[in-house]
Structures are given as structure tokens and as C-alpha cells.
N, CA, C and O atoms as CSV, one atom per row, in Angstrom:
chain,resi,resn,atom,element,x,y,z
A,1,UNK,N,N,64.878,108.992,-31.307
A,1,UNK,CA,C,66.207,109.590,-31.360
A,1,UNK,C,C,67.160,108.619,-32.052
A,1,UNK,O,O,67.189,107.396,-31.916
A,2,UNK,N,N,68.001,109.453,-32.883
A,2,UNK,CA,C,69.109,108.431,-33.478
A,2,UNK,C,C,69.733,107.560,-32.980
A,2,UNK,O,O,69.348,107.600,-31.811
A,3,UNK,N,N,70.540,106.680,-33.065
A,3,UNK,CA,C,72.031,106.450,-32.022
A,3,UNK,C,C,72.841,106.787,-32.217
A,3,UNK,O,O,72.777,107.580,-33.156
A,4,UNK,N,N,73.901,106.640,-31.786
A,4,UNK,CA,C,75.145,107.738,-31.705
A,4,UNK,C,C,75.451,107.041,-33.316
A,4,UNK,O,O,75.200,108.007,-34.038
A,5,UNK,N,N,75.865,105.859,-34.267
A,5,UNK,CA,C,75.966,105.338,-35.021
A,5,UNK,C,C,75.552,106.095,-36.149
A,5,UNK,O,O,76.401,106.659,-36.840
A,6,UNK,N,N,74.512,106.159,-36.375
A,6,UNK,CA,C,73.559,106.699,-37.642
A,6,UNK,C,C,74.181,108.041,-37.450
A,6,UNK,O,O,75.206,108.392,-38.034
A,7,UNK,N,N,73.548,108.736,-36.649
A,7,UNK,CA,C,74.290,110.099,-36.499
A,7,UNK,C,C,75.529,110.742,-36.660
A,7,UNK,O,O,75.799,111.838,-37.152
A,8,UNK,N,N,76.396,109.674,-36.047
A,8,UNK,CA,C,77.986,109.799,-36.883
A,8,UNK,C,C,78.080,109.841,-38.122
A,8,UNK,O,O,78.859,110.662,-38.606
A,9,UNK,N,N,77.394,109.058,-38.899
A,9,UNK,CA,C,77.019,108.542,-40.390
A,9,UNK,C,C,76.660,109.739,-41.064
A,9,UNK,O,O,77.255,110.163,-42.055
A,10,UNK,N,N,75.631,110.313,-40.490
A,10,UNK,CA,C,74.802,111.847,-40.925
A,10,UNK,C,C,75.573,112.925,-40.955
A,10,UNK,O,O,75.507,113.722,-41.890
A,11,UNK,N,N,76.378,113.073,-39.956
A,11,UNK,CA,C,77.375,114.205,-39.847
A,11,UNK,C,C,78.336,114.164,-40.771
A,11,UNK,O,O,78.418,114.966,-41.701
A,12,UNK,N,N,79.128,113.206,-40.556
A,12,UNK,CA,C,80.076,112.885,-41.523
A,12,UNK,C,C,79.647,113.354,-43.472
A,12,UNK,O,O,80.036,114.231,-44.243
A,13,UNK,N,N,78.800,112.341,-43.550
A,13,UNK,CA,C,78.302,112.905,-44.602
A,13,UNK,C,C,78.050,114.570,-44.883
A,13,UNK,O,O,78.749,115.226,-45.655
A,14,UNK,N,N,77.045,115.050,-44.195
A,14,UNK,CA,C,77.126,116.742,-44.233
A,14,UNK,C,C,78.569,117.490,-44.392
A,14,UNK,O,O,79.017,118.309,-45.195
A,15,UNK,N,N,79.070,116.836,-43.273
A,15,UNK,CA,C,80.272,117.634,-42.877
A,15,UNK,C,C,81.322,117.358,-44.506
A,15,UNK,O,O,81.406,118.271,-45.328
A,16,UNK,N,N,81.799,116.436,-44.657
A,16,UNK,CA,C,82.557,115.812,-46.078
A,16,UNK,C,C,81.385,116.913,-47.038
A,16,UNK,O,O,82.236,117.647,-47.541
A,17,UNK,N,N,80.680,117.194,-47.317
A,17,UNK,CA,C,79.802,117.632,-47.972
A,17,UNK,C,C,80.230,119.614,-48.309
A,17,UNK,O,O,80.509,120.203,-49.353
A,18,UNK,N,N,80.130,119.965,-47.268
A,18,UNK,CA,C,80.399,121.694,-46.948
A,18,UNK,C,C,81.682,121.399,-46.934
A,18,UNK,O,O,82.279,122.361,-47.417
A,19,UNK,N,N,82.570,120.388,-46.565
A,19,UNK,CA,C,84.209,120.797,-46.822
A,19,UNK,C,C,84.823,120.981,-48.261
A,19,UNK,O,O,85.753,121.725,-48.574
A,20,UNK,N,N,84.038,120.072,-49.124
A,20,UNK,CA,C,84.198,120.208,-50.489
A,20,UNK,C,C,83.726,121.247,-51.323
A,20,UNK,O,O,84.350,121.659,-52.301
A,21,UNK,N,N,82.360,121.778,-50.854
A,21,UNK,CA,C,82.231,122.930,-51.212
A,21,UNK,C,C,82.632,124.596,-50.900
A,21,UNK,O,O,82.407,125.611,-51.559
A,22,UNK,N,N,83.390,124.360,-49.468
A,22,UNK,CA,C,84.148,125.507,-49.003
A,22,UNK,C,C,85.780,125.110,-49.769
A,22,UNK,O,O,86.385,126.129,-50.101
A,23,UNK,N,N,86.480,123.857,-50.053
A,23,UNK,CA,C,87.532,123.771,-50.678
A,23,UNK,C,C,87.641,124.477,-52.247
A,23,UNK,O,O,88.625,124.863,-52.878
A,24,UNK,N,N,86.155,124.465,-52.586
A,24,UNK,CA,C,86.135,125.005,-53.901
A,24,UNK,C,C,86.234,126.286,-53.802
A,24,UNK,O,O,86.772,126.793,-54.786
A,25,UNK,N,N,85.795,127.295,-52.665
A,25,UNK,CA,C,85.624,129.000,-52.997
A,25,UNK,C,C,87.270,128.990,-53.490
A,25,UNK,O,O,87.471,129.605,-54.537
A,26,UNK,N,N,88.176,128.509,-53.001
A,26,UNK,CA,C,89.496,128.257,-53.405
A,26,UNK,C,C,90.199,128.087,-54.669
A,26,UNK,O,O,91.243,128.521,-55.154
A,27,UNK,N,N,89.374,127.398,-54.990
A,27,UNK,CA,C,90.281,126.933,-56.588
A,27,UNK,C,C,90.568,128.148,-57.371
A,27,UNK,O,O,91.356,127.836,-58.263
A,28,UNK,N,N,90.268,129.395,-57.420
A,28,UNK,CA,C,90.598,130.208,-58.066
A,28,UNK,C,C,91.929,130.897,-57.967
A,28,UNK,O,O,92.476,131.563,-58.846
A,29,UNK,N,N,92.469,130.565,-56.450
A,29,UNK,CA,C,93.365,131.338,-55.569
A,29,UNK,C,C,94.390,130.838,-55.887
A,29,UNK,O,O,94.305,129.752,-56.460
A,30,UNK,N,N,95.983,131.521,-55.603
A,30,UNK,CA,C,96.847,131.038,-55.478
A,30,UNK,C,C,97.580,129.663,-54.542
A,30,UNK,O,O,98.665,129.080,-54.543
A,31,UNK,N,N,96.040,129.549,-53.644
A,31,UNK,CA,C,96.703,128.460,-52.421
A,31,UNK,C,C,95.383,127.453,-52.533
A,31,UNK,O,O,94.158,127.543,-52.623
A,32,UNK,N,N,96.637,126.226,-52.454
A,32,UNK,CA,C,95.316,124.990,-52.121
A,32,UNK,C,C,94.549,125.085,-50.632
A,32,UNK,O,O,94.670,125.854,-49.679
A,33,UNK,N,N,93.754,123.999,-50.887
A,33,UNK,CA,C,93.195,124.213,-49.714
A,33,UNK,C,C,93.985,123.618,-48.124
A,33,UNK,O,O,93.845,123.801,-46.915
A,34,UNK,N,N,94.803,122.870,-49.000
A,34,UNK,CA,C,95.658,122.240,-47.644
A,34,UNK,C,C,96.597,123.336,-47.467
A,34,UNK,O,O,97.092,123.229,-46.345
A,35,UNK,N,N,97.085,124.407,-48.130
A,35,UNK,CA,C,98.077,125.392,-47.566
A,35,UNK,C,C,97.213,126.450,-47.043
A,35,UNK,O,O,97.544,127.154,-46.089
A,36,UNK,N,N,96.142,126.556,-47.649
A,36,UNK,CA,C,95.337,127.198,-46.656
A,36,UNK,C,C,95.373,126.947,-45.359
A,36,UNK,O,O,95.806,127.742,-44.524
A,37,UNK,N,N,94.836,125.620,-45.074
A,37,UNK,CA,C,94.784,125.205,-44.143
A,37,UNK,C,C,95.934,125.126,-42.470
A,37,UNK,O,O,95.868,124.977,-41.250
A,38,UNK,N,N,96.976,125.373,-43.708
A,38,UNK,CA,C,98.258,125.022,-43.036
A,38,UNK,C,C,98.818,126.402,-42.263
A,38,UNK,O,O,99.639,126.609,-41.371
A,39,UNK,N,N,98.044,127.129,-42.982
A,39,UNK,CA,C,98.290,128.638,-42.671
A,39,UNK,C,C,97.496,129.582,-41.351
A,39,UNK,O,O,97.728,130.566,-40.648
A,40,UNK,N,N,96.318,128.440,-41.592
A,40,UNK,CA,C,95.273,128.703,-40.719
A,40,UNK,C,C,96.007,128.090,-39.167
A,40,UNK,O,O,95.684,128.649,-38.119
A,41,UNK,N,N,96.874,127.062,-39.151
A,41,UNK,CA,C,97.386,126.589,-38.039
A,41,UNK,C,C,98.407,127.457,-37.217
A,41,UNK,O,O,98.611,127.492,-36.003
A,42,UNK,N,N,99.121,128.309,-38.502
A,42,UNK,CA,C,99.845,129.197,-37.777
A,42,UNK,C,C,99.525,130.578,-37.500
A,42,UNK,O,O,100.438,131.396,-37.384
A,43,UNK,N,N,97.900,131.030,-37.342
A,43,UNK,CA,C,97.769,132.209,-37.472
A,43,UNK,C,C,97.775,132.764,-36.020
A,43,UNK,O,O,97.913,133.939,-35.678
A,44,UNK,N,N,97.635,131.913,-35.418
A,44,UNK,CA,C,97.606,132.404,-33.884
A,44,UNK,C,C,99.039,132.468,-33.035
A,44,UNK,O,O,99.147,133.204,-32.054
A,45,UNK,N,N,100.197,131.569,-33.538
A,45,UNK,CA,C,101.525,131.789,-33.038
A,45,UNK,C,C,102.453,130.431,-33.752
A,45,UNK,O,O,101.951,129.415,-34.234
A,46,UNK,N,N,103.570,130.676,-33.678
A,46,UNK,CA,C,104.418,129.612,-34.781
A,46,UNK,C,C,104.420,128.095,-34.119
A,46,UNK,O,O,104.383,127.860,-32.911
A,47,UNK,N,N,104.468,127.222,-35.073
A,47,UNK,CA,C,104.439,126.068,-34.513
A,47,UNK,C,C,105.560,125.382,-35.237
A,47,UNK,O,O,105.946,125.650,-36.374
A,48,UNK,N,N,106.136,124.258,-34.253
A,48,UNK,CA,C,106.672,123.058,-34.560
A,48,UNK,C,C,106.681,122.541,-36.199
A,48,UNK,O,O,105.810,123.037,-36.913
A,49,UNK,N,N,107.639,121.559,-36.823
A,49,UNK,CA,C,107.108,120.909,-37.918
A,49,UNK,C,C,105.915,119.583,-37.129
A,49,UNK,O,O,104.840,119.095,-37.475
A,50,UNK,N,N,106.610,119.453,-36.236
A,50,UNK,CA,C,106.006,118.071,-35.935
A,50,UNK,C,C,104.575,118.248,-35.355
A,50,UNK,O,O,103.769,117.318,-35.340
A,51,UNK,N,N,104.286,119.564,-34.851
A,51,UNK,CA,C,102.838,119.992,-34.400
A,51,UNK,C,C,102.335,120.077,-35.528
A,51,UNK,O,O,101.251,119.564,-35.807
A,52,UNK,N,N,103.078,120.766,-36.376
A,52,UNK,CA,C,101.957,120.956,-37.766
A,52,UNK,C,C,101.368,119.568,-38.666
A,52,UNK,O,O,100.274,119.317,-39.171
A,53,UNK,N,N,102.420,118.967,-38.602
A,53,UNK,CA,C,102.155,117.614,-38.751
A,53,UNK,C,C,101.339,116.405,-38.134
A,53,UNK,O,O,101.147,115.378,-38.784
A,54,UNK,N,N,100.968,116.544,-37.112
A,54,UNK,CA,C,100.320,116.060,-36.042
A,54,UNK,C,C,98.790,116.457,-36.692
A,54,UNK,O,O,97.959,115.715,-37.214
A,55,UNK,N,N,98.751,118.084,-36.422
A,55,UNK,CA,C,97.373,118.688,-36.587
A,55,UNK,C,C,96.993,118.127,-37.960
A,55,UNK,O,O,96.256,117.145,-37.875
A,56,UNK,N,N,97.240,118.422,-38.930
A,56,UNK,CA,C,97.384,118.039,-40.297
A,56,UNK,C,C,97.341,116.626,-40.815
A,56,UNK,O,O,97.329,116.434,-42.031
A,57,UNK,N,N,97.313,115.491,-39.844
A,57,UNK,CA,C,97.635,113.521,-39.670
A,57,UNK,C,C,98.242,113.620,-41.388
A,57,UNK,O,O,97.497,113.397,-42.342
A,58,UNK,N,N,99.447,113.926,-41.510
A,58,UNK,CA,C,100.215,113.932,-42.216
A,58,UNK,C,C,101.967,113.547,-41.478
A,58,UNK,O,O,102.443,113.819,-40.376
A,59,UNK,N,N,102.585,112.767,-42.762
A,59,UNK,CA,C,103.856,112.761,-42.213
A,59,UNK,C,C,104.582,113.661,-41.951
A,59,UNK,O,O,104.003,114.742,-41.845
A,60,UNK,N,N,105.881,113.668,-41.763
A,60,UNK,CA,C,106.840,114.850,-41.281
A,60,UNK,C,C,107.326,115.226,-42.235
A,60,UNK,O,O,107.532,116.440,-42.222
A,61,UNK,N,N,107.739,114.509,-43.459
A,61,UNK,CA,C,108.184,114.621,-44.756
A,61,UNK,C,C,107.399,115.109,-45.823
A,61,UNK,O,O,107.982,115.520,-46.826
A,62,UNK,N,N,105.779,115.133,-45.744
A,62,UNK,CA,C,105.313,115.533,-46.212
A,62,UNK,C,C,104.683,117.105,-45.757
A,62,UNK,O,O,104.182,118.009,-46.426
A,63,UNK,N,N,104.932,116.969,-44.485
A,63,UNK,CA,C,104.556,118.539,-44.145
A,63,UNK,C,C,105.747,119.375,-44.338
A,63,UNK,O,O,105.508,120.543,-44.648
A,64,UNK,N,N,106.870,119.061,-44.231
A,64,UNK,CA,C,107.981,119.663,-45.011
A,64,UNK,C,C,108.157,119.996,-46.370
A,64,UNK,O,O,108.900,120.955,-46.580
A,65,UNK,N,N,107.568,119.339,-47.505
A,65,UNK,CA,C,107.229,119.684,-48.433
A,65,UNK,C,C,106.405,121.213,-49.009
A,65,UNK,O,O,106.515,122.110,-49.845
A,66,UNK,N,N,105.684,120.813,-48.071
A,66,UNK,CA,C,104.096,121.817,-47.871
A,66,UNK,C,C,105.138,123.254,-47.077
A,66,UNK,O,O,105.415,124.294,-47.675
A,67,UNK,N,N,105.470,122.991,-45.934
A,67,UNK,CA,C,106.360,124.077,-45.687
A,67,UNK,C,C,106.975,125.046,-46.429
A,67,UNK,O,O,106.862,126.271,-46.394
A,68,UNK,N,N,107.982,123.951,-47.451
A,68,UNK,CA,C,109.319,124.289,-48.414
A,68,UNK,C,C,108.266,125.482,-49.715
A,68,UNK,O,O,108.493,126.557,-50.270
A,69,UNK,N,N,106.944,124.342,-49.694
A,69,UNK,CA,C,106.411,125.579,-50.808
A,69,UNK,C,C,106.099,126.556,-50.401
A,69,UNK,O,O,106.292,127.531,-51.127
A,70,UNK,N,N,105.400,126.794,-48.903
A,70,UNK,CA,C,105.320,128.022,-48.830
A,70,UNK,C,C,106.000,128.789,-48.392
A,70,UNK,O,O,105.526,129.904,-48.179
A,71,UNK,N,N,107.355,128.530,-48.081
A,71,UNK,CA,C,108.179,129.747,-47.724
A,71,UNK,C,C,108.596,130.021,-48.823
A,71,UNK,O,O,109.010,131.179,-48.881
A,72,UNK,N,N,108.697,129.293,-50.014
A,72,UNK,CA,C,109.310,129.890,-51.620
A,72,UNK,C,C,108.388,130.703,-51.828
A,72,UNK,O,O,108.757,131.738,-52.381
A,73,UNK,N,N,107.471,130.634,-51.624
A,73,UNK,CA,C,105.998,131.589,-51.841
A,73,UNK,C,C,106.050,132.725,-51.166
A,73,UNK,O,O,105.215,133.543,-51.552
A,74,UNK,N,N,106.922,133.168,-50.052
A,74,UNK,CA,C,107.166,134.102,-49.018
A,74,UNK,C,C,106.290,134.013,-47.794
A,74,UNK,O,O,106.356,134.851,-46.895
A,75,UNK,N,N,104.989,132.378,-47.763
A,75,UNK,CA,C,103.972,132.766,-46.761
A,75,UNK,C,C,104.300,132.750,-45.619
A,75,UNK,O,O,103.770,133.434,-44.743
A,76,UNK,N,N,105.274,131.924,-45.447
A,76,UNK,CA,C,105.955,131.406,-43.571
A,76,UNK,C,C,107.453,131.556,-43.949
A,76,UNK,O,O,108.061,131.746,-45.002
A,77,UNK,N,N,107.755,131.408,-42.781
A,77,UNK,CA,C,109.202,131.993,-42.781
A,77,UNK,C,C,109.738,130.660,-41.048
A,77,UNK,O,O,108.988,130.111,-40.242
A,78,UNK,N,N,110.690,130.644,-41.116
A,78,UNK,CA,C,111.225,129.602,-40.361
A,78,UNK,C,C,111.658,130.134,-39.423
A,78,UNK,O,O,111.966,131.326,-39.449
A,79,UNK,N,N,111.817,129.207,-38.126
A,79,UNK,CA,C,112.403,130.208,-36.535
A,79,UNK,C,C,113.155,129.377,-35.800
A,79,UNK,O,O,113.617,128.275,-36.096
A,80,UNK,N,N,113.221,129.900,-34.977
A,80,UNK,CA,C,114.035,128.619,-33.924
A,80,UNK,C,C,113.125,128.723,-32.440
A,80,UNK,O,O,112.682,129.866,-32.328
A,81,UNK,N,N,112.770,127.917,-31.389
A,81,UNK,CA,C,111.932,128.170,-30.683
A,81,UNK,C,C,112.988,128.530,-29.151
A,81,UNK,O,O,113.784,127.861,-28.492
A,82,UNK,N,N,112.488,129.862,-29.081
A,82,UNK,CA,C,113.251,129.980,-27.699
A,82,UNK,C,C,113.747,129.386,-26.384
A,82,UNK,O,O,114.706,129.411,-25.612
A,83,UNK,N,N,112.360,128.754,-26.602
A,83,UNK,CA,C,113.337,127.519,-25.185
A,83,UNK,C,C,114.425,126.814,-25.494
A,83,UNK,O,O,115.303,126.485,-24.696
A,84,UNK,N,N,114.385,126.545,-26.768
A,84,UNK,CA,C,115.437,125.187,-27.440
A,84,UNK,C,C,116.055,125.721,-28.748
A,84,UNK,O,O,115.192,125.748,-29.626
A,85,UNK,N,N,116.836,126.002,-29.027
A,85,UNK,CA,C,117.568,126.618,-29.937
A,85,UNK,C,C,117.591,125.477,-31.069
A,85,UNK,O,O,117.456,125.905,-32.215
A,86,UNK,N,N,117.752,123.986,-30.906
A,86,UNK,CA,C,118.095,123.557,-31.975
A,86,UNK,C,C,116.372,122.922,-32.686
A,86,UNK,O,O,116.237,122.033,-33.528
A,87,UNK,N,N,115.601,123.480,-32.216
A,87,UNK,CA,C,114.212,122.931,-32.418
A,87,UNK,C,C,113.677,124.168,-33.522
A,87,UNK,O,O,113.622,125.342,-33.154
A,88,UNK,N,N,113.429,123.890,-34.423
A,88,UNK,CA,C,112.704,124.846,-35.760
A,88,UNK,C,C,111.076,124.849,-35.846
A,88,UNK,O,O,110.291,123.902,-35.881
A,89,UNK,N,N,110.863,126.192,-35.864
A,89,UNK,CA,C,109.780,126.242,-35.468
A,89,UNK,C,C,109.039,127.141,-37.243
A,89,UNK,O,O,109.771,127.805,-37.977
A,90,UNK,N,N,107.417,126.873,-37.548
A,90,UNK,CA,C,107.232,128.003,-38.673
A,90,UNK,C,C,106.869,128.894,-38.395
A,90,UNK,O,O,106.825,128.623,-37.195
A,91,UNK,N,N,106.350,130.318,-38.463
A,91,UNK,CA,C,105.400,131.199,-38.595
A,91,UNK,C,C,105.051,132.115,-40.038
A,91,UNK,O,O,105.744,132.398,-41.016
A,92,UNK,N,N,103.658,132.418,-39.665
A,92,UNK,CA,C,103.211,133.203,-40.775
A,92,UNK,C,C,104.081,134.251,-41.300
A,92,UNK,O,O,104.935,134.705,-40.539
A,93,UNK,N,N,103.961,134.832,-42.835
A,93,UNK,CA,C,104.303,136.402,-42.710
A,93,UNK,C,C,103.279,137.114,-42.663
A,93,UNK,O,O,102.112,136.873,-42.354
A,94,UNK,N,N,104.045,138.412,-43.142
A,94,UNK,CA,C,102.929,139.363,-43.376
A,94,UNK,C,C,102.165,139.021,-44.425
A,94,UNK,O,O,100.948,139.196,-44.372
A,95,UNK,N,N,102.855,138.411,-45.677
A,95,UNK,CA,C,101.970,138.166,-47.225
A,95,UNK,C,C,101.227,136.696,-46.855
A,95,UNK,O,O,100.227,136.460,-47.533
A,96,UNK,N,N,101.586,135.737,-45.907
A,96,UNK,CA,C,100.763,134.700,-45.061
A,96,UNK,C,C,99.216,134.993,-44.708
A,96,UNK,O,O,98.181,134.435,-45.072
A,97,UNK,N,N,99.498,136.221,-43.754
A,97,UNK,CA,C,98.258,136.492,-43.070
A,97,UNK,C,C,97.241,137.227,-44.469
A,97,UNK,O,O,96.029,137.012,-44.486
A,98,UNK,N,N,97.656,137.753,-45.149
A,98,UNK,CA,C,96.993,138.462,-46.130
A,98,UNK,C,C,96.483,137.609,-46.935
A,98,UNK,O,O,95.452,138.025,-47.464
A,99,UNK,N,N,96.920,136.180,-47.351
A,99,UNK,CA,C,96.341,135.498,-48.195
A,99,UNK,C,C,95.723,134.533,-47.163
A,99,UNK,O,O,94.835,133.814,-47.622
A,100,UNK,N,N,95.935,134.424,-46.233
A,100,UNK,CA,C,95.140,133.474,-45.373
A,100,UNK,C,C,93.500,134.008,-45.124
A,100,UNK,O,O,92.495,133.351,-44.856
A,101,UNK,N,N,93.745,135.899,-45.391
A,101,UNK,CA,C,92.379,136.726,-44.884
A,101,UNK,C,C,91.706,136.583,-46.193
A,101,UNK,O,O,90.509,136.768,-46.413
A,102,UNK,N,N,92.618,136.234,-47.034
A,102,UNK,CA,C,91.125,136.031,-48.841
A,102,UNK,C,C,90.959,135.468,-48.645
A,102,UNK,O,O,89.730,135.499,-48.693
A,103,UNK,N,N,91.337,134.261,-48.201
A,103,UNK,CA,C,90.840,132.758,-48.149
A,103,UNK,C,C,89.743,132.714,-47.756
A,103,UNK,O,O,88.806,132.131,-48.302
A,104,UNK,N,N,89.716,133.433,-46.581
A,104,UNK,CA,C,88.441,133.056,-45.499
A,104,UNK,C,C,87.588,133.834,-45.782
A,104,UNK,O,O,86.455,133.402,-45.573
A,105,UNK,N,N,87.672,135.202,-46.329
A,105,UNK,CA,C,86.892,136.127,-46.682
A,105,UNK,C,C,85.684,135.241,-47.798
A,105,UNK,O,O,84.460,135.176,-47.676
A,106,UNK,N,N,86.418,134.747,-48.673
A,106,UNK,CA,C,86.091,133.860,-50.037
A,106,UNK,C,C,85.029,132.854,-49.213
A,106,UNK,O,O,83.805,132.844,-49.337
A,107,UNK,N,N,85.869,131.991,-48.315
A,107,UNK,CA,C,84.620,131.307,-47.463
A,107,UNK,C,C,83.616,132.036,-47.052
A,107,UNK,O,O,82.526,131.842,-47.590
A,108,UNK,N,N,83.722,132.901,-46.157
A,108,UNK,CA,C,82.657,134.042,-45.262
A,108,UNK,C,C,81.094,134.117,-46.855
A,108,UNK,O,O,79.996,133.580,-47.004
A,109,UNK,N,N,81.821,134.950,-47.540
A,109,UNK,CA,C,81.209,135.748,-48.666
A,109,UNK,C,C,80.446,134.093,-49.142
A,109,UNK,O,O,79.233,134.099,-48.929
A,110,UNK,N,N,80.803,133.197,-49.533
A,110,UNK,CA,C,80.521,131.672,-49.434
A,110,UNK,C,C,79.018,130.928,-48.809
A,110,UNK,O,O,77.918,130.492,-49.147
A,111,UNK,N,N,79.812,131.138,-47.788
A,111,UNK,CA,C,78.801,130.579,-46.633
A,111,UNK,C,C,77.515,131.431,-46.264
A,111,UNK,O,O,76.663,130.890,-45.559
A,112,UNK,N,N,77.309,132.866,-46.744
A,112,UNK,CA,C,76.815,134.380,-46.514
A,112,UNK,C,C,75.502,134.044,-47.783
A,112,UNK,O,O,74.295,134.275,-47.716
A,113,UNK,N,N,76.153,133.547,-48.672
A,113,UNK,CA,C,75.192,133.282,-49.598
A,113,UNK,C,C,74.687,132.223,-49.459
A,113,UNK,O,O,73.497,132.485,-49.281
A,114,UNK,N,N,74.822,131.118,-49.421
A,114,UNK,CA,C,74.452,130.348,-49.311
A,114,UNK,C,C,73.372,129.828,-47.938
A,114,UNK,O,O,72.677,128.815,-47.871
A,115,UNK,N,N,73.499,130.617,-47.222
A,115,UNK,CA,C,72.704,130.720,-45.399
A,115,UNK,C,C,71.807,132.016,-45.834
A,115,UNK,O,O,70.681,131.950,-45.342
A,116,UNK,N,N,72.010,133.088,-46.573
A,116,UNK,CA,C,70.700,133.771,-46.984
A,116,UNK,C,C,69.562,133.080,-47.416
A,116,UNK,O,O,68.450,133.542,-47.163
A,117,UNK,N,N,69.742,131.664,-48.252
A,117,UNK,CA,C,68.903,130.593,-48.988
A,117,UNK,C,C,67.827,130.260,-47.714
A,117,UNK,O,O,66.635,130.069,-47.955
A,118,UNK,N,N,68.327,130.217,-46.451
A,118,UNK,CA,C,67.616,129.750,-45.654
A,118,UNK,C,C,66.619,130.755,-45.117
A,118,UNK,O,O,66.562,131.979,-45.230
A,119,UNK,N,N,65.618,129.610,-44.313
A,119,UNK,CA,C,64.816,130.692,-43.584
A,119,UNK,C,C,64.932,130.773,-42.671
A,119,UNK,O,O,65.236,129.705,-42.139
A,120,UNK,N,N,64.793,132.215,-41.538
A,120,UNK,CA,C,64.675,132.232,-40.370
A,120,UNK,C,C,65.067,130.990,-39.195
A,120,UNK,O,O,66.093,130.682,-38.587
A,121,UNK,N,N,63.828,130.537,-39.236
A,121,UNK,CA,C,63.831,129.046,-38.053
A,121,UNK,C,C,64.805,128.247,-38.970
A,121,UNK,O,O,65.046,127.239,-38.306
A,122,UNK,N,N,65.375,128.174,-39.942
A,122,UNK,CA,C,66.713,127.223,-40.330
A,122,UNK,C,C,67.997,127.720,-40.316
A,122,UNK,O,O,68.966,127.079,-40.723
A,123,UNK,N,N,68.049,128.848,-39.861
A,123,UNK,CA,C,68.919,130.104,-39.288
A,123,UNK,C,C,69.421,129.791,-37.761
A,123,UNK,O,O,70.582,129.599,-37.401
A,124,UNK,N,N,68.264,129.792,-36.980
A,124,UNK,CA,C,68.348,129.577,-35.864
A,124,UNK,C,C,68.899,128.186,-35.469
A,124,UNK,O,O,69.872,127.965,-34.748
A,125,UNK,N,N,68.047,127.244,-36.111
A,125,UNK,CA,C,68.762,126.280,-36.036
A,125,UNK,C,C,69.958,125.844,-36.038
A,125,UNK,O,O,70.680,125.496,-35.104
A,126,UNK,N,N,70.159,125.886,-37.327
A,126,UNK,CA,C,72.306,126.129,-37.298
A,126,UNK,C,C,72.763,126.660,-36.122
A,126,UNK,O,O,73.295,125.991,-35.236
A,127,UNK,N,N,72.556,127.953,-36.082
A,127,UNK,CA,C,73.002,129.022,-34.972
A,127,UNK,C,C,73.277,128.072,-33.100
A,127,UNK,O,O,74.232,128.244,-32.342
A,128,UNK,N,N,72.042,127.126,-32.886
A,128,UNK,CA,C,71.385,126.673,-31.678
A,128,UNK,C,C,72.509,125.092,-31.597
A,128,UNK,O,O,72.891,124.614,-30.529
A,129,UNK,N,N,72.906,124.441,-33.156
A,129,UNK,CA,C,73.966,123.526,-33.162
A,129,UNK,C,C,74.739,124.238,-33.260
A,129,UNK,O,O,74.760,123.764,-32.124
A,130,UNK,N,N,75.710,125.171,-33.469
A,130,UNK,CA,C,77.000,125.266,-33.156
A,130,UNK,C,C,78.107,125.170,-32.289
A,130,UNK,O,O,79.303,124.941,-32.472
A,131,UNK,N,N,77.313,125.436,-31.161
A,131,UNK,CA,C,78.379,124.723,-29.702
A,131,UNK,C,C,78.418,123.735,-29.656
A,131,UNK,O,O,79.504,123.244,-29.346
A,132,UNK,N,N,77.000,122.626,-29.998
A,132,UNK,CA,C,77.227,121.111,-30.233
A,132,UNK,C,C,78.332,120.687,-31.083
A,132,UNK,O,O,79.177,119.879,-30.696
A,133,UNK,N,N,78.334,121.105,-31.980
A,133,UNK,CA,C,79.189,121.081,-33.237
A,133,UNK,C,C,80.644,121.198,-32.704
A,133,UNK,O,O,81.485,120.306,-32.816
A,134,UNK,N,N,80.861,122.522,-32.052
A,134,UNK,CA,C,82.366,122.968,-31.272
A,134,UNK,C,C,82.807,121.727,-30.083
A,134,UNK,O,O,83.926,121.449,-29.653
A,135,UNK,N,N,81.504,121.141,-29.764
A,135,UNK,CA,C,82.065,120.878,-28.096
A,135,UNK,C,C,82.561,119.548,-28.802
A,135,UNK,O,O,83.383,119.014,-28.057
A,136,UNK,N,N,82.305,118.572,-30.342
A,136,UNK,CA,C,82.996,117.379,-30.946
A,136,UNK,C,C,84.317,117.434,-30.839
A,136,UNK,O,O,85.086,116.737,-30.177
A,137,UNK,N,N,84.541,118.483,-31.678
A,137,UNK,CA,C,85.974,118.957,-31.427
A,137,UNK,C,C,86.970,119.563,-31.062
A,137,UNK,O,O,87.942,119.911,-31.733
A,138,UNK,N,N,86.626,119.794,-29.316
A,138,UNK,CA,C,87.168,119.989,-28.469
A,138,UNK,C,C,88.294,119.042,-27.565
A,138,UNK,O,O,88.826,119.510,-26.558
């Protein structure tokens, strides 16, 4: 069995590996992969600058940037958070969620081809790591 060392080493590698090639189904699109990304943070309910920033290990100034473009873009739109009035919060729009769903679609359709390549028992496999995989970054 590995040690935890090597194995970090292995993953990492893989992992850096499929991120670059899922960053690419992208390049065709109107959104990088970091506004993708950024979009993906708010699809479930609006967040903070400073959460988004956090999630993102980016500065505050620079996730403001990233913000500023996409609300010129119409993707997020700015709020105020109900508990605290003077606290600004982002959320998606409607044209947000719609380009956030090519995005991933582009991945899906991506990853669909590329996992047909496999066989069966290398199917399963994947399938049998994925909670391992989830429970890292939990």
C-alpha cells in the first residue's frame, strides 16, 4: 500500500490533470473557467464577497473584479443580506444560471465521452472511488 505521501503526489497529479482538460470544454464559451466557477458558487443561494473570496483563495479585490465583470455581463446581480442591511451580498441571474447549465453540460457531454473509452470494471472502479474522492473534500 502507498503512503499517504506518494498518494497525495498521485492524486494531485490526476486531479491537476482532468482540471485542465475540463477547463478546456470552455474555451469556446463566453466564460472563463474561473467565472464559471464563480457562478457555480452561487448556484445554490447568494453569497458574501468575502465568502466568495474565501471559497475561491483569492483576494477581496480581486474577486471584486471578477464580480464587476460579471454583472456587466448581466450574470449576477448584487443584494443586500437580510440580516444586515449594510453587508452586500451576490446572486445568480436568470442569464447566470443558463450559462452556468452550458458550462456543465459542455463538461457532462466531456466527461461522457471520454468514460465511454473505458471498460466496464474501469467504470466501476471510478464509480466505487467517488465517495473516497467526496469524503477529501468534505
Amino acid at each position: 500500500m502507498k503512503d499517504a505521501t506518494d498518494l497525495a503526489a498521485e492524486v494531485s497529479t490526476v486531479l491537476r490533470h482532468l482540471i485542465l482538460l475540463l477547463r478546456r470544454t470552455v474555451a469556446g464559451q463566453p466564460l472563463t473557467s474561473q467565472q464559471a466557477s464563480v457562478l457555480g458558487s452561487l448556484e445554490h443561494s447568494p453569497k458574501r464577497m468575502t465568502e466568495l473570496a474565501e471559497e475561491h483563495a483569492v483576494q477581496l479585490p480581486t474577486m471584486s473584479v471578477q464580480i464587476n465583470r460579471l454583472e456587466d455581463a448581466g450574470l449576477v446581480a448584487r443584494g443586500s443580506d437580510p440580516a444586515d442591511a449594510r453587508v452586500r451580498t451576490v446572486e445568480l441571474t436568470g442569464e447566470g444560471r443558463v450559462r452556468l447549465l452550458a458550462v456543465r453540460r459542455a463538461r457532462i457531454a466531456f466527461l461522457a465521452q471520454e468514460l465511454s473509452a473505458l471498460n466496464d470494471e474501469e467504470r466501476a472502479t471510478l464509480a466505487a472511488a467517488l465517495p473516497v474522492l467526496a469524503k477529501l473534500g468534505a
